[in-house]
C-alpha positions in Angstrom: 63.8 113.8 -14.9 61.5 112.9 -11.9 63.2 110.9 -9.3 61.2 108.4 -7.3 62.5 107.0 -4.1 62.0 103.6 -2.8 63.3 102.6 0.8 63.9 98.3 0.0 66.7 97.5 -2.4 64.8 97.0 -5.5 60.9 97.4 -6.4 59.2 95.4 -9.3 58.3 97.3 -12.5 54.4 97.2 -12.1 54.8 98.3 -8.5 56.9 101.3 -9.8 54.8 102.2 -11.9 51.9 102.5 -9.7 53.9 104.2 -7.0 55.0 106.9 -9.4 50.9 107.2 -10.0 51.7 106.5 -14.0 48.8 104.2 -13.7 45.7 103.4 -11.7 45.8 99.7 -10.8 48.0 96.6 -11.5 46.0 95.2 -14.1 46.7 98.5 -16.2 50.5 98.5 -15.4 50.2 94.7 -16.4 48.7 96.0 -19.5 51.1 98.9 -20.4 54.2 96.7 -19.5 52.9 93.6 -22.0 52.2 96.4 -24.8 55.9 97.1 -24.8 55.0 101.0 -24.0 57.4 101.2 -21.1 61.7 101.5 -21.2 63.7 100.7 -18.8 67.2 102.1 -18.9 66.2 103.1 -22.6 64.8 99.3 -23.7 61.8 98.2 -23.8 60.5 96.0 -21.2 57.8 93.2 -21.2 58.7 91.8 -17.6 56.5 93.3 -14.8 58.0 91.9 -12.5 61.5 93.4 -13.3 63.8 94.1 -10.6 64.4 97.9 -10.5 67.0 99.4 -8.6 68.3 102.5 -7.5 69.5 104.8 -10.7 67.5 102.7 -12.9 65.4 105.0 -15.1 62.2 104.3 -16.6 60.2 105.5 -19.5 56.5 105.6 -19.7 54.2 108.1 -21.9 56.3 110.8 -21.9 57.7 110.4 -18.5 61.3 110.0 -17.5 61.8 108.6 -14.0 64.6 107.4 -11.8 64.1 105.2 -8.9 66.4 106.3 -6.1 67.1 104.7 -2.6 65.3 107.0 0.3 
């Protein structure tokens, strides 16, 4: 499992997902997120604007990541 860190309290899901480089721009994590193809915490999630927060872990194409506070 990959760790990501953040340095504010929380980041939103489409953010996280473009900071970890899963995707290339916000319309594509918009996209992803909608389709129901990413977890969070092992459900799925359709919110891209879902708080994350550190030792949430998120799922996306067979990546396993867990935001963690810098």
């Amino acid at each position: 499992m990959e760790k990501i860190s953040i340095t504010t309290d929380f980041i939103k899901l489409d953010s996280f997902l473009k900071l970890a480089a899963l995707v290339g721009t916000g319309g594509e994590a918009k996209y992803v997120i909608q389709e129901g193809m990413v977890t969070v915490n092992g459900e799925v999630c359709t919110m891209r604007g879902k708080k994350l927060y550190p030792g949430d872990k998120v799922s996306f194409a067979d990546n396993l990541l867990e935001v963690e506070k810098a």
